[in-house]
N, C-alpha and C positions, 0 to 999 in steps of 0.2 A: 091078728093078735094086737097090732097098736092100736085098733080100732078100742079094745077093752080097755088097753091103755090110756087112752085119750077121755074114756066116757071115766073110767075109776079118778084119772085127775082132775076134768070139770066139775065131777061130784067134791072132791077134798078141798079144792079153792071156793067153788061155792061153800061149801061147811065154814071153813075157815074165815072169809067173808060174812056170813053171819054170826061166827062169835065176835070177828071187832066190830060189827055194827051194836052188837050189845056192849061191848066197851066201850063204844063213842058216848051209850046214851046212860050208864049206868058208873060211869068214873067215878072215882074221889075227885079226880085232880084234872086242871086243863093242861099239863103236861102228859097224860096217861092219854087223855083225849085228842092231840097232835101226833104221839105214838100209835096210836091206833088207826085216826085218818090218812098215816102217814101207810102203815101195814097195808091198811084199805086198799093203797092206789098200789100197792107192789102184787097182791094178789088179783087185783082187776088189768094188771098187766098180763101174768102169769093166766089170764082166764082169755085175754086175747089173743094171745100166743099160740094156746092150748086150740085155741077155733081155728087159729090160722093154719096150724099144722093140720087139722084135719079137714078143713075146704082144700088147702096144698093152695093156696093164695097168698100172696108177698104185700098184697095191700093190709092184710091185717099186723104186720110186722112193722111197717113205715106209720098203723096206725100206734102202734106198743112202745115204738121210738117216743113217737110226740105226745103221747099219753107221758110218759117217763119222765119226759122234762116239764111237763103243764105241773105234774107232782111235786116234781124237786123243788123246783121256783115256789112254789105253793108253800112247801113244807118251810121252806128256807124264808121266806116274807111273814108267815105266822110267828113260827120262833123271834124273829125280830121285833115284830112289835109286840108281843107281851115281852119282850127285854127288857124295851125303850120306849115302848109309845107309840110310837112314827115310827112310818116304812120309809119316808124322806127328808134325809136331814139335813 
């Protein structure tokens, strides 16, 4: 039964991964476009997770960790500089 579980949520994060890739490339706005690439890395986490559970391996989890923060920092260094300019001040 988790087995169906597993394939019906890599189907939904895949889905949902291609609608923000059509919101990265189809925005109004480069703010709509940071929300989006930002969504991006929390469902490619969410799709790491999802494999990891079903291989039943701990290396894909330690990969989900440092996927999570490579995003943060990302997310968080963009927003800065269309703030200000410069990510070093």
């Amino acid at each position: 039964m988790i087995t169906y579980a597993l394939i019906f949520a890599l189907g939904c994060y895949g889905l949902a991964l291609l609608f923000n890739l059509y919101r990265v490339v189809r925005s109004p706005g480069v703010t709509d476009r940071i929300l989006a690439l930002d969504t991006m890395a929390i469902n490619a986490i969410a799709l790491i997770v999802c494999f990891g559970i079903w291989e039943g391996s701990a290396m894909f989890f330690e990969a989900s960790i440092l996927y999570a923060m490579v995003g943060f920092v990302s997310t968080v260094a963009y927003a800065k500089f269309l703030l200000r300019g410069d990510l070093i001040e």
